[in-house]
C-alpha positions as CSV (number, residue, x, y, z in Angstrom):
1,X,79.7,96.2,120.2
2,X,77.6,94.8,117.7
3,X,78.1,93.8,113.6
4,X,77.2,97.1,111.9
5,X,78.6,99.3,114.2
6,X,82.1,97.2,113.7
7,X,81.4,97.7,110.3
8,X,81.1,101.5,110.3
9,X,84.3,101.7,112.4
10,X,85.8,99.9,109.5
11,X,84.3,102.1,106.8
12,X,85.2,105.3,109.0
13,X,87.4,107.8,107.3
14,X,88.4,109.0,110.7
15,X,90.1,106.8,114.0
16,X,87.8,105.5,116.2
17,X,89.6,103.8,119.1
18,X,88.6,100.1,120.0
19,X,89.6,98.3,122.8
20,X,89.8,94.4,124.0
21,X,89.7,93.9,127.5
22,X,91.1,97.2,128.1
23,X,93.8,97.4,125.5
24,X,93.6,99.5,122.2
25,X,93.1,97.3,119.3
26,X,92.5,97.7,115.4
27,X,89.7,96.2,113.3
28,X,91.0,94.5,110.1
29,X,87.3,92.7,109.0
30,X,84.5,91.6,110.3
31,X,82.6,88.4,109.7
32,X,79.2,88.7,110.0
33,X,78.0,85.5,109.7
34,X,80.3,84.5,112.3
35,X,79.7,87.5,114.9
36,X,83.2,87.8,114.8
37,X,86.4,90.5,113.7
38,X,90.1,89.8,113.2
39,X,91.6,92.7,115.0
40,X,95.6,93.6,116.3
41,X,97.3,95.6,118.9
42,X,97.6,98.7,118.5
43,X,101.2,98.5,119.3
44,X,102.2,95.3,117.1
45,X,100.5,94.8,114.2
46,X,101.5,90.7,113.9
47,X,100.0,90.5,117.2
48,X,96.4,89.4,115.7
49,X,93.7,87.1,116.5
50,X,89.6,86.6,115.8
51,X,87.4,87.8,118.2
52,X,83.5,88.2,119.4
53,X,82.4,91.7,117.9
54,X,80.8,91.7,121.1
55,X,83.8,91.5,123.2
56,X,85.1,94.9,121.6
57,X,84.1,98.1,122.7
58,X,84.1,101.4,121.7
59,X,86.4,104.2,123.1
60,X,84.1,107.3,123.8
């Protein structure tokens, strides 16, 4: 995934599923100086951690 489509995801009034090596994730921010997003499971929000926009993917 790239910066400004993270960004839209974020912006999105609707949900748009995201994954992270095959598991659904949310998008908190994005940084786009650093290329990366601070996203969490799906399932447990305090499970959260920074990642590559790139290694997330979009759920079509």
């Amino acid at each position: 995934m790239n910066i400004h489509r993270a960004q839209e995801i974020i912006a999105a009034d609707e949900k748009i599923e995201v994954e992270l090596n095959g598991l659904p994730v949310w998008i908190d921010s994005v940084d786009p100086s650093r290329a990366v997003a601070k996203v969490h499971a799906e399932q447990n929000p305090a499970d959260s951690r920074v990642v590559s926009v790139q290694e997330l993917e979009e759920v079509r």
